[in-house]
C-alpha positions as CSV (number, residue, x, y, z in Angstrom):
1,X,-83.6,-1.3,-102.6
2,X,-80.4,-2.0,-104.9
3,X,-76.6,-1.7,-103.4
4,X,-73.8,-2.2,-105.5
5,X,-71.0,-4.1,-105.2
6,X,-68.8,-2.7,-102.9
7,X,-72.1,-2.4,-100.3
8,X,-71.1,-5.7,-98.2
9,X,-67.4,-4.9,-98.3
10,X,-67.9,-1.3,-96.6
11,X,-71.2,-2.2,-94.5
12,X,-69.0,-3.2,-91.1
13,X,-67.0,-0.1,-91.6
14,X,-70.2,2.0,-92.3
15,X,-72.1,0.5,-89.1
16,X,-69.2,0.1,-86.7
17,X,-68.4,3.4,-86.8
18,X,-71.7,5.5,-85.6
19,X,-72.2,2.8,-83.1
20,X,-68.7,3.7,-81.9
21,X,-69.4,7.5,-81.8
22,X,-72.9,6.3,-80.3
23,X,-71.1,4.5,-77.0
24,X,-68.7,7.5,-76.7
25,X,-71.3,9.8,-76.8
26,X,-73.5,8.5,-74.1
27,X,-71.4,8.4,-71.5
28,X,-70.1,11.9,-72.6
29,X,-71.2,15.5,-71.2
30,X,-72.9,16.6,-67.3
31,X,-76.1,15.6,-66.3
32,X,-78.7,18.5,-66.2
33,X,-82.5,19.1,-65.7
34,X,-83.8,22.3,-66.7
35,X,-86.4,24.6,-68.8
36,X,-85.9,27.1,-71.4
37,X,-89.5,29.1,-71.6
38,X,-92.1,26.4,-72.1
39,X,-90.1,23.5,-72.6
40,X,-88.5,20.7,-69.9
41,X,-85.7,18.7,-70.7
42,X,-83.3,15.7,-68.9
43,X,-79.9,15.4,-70.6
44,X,-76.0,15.8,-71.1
45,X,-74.4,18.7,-71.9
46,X,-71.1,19.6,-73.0
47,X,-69.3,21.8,-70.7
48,X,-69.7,23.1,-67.0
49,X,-71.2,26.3,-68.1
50,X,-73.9,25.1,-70.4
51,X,-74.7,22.9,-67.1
52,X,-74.9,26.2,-65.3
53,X,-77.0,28.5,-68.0
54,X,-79.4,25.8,-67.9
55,X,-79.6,24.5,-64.6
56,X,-79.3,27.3,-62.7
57,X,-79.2,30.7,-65.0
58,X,-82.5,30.0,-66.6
59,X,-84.1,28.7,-63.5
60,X,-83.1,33.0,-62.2
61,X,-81.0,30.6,-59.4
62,X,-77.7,32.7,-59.9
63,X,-74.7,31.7,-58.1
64,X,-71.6,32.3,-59.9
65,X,-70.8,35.9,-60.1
66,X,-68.6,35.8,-62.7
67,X,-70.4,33.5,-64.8
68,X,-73.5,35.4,-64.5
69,X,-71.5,38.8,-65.6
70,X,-70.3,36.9,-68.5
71,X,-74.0,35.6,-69.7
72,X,-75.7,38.8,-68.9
73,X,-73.3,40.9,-71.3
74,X,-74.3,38.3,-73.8
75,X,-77.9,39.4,-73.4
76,X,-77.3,42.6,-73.1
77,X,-74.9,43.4,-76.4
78,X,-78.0,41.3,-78.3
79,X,-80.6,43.5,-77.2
80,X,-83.5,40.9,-77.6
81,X,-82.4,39.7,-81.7
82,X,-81.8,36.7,-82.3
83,X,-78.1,35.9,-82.9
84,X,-77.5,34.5,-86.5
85,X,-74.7,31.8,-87.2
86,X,-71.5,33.8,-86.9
87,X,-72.7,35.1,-83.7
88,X,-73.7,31.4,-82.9
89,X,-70.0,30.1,-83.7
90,X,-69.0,33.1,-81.8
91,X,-70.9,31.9,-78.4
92,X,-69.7,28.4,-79.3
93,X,-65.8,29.6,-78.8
94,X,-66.7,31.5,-76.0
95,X,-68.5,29.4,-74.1
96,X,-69.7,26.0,-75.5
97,X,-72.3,24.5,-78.4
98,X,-74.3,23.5,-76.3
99,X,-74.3,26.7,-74.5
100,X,-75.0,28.6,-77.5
101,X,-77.6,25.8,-78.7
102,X,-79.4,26.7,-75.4
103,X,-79.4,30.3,-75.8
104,X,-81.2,30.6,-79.1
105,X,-83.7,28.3,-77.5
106,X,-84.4,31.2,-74.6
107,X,-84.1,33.7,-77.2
108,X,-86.4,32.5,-79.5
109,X,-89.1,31.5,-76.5
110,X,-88.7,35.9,-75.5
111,X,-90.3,37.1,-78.6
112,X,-93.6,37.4,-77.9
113,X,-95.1,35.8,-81.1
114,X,-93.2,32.7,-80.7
115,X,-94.8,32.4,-77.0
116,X,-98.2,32.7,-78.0
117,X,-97.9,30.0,-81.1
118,X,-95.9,28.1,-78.2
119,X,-98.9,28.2,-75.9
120,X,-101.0,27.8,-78.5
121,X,-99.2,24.3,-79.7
122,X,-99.0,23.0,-76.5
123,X,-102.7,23.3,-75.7
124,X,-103.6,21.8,-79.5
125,X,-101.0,19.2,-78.9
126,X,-102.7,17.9,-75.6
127,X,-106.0,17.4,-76.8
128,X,-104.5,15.5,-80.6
129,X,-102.5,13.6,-78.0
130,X,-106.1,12.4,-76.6
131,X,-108.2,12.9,-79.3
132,X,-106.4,11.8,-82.3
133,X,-106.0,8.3,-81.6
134,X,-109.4,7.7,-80.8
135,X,-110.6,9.3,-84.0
136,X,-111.9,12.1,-82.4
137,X,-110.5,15.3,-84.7
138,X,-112.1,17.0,-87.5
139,X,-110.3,19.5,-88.5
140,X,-111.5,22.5,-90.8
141,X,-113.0,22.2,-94.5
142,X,-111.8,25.3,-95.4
143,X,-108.3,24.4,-95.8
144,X,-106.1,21.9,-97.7
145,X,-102.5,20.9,-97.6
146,X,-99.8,20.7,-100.4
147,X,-97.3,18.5,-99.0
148,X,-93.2,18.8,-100.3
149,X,-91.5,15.8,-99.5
150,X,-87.9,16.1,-98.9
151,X,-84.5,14.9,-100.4
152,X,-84.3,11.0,-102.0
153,X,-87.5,11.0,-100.9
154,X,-88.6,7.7,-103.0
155,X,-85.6,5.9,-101.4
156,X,-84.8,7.1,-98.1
157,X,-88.3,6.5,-96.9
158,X,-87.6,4.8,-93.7
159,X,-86.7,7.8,-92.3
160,X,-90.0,9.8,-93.3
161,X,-88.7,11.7,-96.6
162,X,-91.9,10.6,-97.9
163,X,-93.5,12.4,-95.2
164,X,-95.9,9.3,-95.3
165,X,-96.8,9.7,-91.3
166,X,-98.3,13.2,-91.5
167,X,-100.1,12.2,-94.9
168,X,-101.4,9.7,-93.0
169,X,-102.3,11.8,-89.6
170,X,-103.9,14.5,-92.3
171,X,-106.0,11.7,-93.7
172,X,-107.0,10.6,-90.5
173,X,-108.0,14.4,-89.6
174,X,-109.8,14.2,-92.3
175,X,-107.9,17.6,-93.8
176,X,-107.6,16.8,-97.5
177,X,-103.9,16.8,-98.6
178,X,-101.9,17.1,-102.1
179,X,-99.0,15.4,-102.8
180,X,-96.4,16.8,-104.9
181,X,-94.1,14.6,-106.3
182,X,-90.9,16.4,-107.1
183,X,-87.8,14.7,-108.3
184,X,-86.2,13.2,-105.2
185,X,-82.9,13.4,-106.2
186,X,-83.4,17.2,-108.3
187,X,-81.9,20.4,-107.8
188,X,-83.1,22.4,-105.8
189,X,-84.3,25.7,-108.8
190,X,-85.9,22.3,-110.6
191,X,-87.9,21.4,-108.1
192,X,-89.0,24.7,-107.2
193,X,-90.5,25.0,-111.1
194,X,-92.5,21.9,-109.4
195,X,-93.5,23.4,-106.8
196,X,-95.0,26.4,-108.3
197,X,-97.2,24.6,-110.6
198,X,-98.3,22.2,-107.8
199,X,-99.1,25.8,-105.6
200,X,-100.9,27.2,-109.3
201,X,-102.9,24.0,-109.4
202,X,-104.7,24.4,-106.1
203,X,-105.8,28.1,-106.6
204,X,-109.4,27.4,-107.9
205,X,-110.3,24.6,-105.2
206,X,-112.1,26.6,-103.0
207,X,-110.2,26.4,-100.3
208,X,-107.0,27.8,-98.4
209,X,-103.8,26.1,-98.9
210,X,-101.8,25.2,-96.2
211,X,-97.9,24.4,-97.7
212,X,-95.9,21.5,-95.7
213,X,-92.0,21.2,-96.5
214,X,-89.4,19.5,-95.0
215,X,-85.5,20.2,-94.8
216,X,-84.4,20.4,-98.7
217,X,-88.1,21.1,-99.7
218,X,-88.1,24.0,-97.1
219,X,-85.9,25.9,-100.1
220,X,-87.7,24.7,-102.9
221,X,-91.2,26.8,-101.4
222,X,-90.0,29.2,-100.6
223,X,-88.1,29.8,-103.8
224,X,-91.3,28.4,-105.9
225,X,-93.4,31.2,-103.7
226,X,-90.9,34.1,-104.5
227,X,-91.2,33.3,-108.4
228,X,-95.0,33.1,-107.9
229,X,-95.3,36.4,-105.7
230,X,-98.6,37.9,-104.2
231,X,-100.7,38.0,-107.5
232,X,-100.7,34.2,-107.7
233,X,-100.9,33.1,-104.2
234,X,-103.7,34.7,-102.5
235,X,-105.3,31.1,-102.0
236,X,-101.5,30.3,-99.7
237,X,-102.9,30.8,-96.4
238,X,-100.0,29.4,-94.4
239,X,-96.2,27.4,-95.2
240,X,-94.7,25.3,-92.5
241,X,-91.2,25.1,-93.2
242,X,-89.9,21.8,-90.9
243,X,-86.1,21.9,-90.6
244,X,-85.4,23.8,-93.6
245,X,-82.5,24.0,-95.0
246,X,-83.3,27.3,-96.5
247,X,-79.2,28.5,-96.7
248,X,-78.1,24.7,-97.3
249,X,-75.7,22.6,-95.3
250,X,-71.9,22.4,-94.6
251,X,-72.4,18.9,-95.0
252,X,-72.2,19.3,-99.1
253,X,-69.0,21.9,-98.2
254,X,-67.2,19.2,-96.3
255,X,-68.1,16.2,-98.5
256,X,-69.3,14.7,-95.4
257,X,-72.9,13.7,-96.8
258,X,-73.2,9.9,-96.8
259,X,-72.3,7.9,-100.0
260,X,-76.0,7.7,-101.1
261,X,-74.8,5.3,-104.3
262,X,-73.6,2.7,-101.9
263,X,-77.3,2.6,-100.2
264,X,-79.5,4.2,-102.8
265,X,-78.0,3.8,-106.7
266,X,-77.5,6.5,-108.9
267,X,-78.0,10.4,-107.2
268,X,-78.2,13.4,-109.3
269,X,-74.9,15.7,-108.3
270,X,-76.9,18.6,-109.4
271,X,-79.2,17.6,-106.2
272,X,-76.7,17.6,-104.1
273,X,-74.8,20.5,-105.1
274,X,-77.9,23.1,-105.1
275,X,-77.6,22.9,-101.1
276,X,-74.0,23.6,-100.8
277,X,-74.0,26.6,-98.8
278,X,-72.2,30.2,-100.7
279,X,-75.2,29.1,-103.5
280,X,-77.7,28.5,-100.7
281,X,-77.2,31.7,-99.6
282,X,-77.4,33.8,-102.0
283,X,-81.0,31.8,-103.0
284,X,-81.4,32.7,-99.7
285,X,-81.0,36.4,-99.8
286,X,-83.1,36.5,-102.8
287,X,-86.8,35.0,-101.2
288,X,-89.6,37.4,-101.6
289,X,-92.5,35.2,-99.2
290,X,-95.7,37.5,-99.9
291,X,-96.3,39.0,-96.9
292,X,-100.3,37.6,-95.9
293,X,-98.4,34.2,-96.1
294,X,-98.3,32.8,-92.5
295,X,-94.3,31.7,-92.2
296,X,-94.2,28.6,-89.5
297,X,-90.3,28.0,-88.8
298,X,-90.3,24.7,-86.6
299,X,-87.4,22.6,-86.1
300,X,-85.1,21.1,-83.2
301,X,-82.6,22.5,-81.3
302,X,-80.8,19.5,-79.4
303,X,-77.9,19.1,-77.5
304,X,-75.1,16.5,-77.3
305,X,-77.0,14.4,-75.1
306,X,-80.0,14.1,-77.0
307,X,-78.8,13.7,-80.3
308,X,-80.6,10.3,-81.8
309,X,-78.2,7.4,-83.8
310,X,-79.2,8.6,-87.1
311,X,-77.9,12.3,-86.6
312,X,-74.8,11.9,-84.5
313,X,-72.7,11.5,-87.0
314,X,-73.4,14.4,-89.2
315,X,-74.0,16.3,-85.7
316,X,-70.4,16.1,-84.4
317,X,-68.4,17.2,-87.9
318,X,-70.6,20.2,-87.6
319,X,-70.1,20.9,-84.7
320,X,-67.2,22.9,-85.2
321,X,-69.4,25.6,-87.3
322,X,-71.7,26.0,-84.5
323,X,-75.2,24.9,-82.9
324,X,-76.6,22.0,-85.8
325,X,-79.6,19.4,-85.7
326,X,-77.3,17.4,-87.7
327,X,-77.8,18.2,-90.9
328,X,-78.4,22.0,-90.7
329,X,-76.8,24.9,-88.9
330,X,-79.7,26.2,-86.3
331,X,-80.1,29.7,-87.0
332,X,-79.8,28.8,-91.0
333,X,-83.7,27.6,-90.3
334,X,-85.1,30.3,-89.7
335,X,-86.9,32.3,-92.4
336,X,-87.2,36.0,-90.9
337,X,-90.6,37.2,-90.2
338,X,-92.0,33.9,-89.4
339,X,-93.4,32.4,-86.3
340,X,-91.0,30.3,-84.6
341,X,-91.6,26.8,-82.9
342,X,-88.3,24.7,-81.9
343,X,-88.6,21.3,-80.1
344,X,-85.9,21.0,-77.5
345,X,-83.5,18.0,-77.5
346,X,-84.8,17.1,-81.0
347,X,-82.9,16.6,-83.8
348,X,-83.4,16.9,-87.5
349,X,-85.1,13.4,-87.4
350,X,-87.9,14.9,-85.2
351,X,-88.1,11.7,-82.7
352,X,-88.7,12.8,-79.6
353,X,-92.9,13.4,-80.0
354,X,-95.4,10.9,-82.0
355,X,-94.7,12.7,-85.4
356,X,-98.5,12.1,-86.4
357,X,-99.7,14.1,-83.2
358,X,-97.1,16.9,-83.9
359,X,-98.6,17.1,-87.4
360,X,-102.4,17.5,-86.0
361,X,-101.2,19.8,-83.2
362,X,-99.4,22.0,-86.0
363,X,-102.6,22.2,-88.1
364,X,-105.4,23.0,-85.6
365,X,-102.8,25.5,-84.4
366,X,-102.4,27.1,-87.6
367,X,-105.8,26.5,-88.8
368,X,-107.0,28.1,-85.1
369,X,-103.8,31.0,-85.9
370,X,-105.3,32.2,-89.2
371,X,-108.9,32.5,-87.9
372,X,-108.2,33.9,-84.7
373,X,-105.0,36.0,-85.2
374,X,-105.8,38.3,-82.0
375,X,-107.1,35.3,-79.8
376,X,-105.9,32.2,-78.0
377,X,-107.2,28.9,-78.6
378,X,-108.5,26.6,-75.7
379,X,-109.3,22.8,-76.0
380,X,-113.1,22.6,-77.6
381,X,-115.1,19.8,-77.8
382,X,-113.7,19.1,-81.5
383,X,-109.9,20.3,-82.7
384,X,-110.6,23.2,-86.1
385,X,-113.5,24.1,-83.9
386,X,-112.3,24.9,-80.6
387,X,-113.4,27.4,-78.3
388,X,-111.4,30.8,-78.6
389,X,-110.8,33.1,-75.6
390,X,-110.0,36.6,-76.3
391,X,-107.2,38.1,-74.6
């Protein structure tokens, strides 16, 4: 890795300072154990009446009259959609981030697609969780996966741009895999020209293509399917678009992206400025996903008290535009349509599951998904294979 010259001068500044937010942080918010749908969670939040909706609301233990009035209008004026950002900032001001973090969690769990996949995940995730380390999962012939790696991929590896941990897991699984090496640094429109030939490339193997992005990647699919359209991706079986940041990030607005030059040398602008958000959304209003394409939206939806080192402090500047995983606004994840899986009290960096297990658990529950669509899968004897019970 080369730093330039001013790299030593600015490295105490540059460490002492998330280490500061880091200690301020974790002492900050109210303890609180609850679940939202599926999922269990320990943590801090950041106001009394996030404490409340999660503790008690959720758990149908309702105790504050006027509280409860308040939070049932909420769910009552949305009438079972799931609030977009404004309405997001709008719970925010209201009531808290946290509070509105919490409710797209609950809303999302409601719809009844995202429930089943839930199930669905959780039950494939168990048996990787057993099975995968002791080499035990063989997962379908039939399909292969196109992997996108994400932004500065070649440099900010340590991280997992490279997405070197689910190659690996898919390699393991013995689910053959494509890398596509885009330019790390490249504009997003660029990349997406890669993309598409990469998608093109595969039509003739045989088999069905699975499509695995990651935050900036997430728009270069789904911009590379919408130029390819129906007629040339009948082989796409499935895209899983992991934290996308499909309508960019206030981050690039704000300036507040990290000086990559001081860490990583020379960095395209254009890069950068394709996820700036007024042009991110209007890419965004333009996707065209053919519809036999199965849409897997999964990402995290944390709170204060579960946000790791390497996202607090992009987490708290964005803060003030609403529920973020630190690097993208929540509900800007979310590709209409699409199945949704969050992971509560994770971040954008994922850390709160063995990322290779989440990997297997996300293919043997699309794989199972695609062959099954009417049917629930329960652990079999091998993962791609399980048994299927009919509901």
């Amino acid at each position: 890795m080369a730093y330039n010259k001013h790299y030593f001068n600015l490295q105490p500044r540059l460490i002492t300072l998330p280490f500061a937010l880091l200690l301020l942080s974790a002492c900050a918010g109210l303890p609180v154990r609850g679940s939202v749908g599926m999922q269990s969670i320990e943590t801090r939040v950041d106001s009394e009446v996030a404490r409340y909706y999660l503790g008690n609301y959720l758990a149908g233990e309702h105790s504050d009259a006027a509280l409860d009035e308040r939070i049932d209008s909420v769910y009552q004026s949305a009438n079972g959609a799931l609030p977009d950002r404004f309405e997001l900032k709008q719970l925010s001001d209201e009531f808290s981030v946290d509070f509105a973090a919490l409710y797209l969690a609950d809303q999302i769990d409601r719809i009844p697609i995202n429930r089943r996949f839930r199930r669905a995940f959780d039950q494939a995730y168990e048996y990787a969780r057993k099975a995968f380390p002791e080499g035990r999962v063989s997962l379908s012939k039939d399909y292969e996966v196109l992997v996108v790696p994400t932004y500065l991929y070649k440099r900010f590896f340590s991280v997992g741009a490279d997405m070197a941990v689910p190659r690996a897991a898919l390699k393991k699984a013995g689910l053959p895999y494509y890398f596509v090496e885009t330019q790390d640094d490249g504009a997003v429109e660029a990349n997406a020209d890669v993309v598409a030939a990469a998608i093109r490339s595969r039509a003739q193997s045989g088999r069905r293509l699975i499509i695995l992005s990651a935050s900036k990647s997430g728009p270069e699919v789904a911009l590379a399917l919408t130029k390819l359209g129906p007629a040339e991706t009948r082989h796409v079986a499935s895209w899983i678009n992991a934290m996308g940041a499909l309508q960019g990030t206030p981050l690039v607005d704000d300036r507040l992206f990290p000086d990559m030059e001081i860490f990583m040398g020379k960095v395209d602008v254009a890069g950068t400025d394709s996820m700036a958000t007024p042009l991110s959304r209007r890419r965004f209003d333009s996707f065209r996903i053919p519809e036999h394409i199965l849409v897997v939206n999964y990402f995290g939806i944390p709170v204060v008290g579960s946000v790791s080192f390497l996202a607090r402090t992009s987490y708290l500047p964005l803060r003030k535009y609403g529920p973020n995983d630190g690097t993208v606004l929540l509900a800007d994840m979310i590709f209409p349509d699409g199945v949704t899986l969050t992971e509560l009290g994770s971040d954008h960096f994922m850390g709160r599951k063995p990322l290779d297990i989440v990997t297997v658990a996300l293919a043997i529950t699309v794989i199972n998904w695609l062959e099954h669509p009417d049917s629930e899968m329960v652990r079999g004897p091998e993962a791609g294979s399980a048994e299927i019970r009919t509901r």
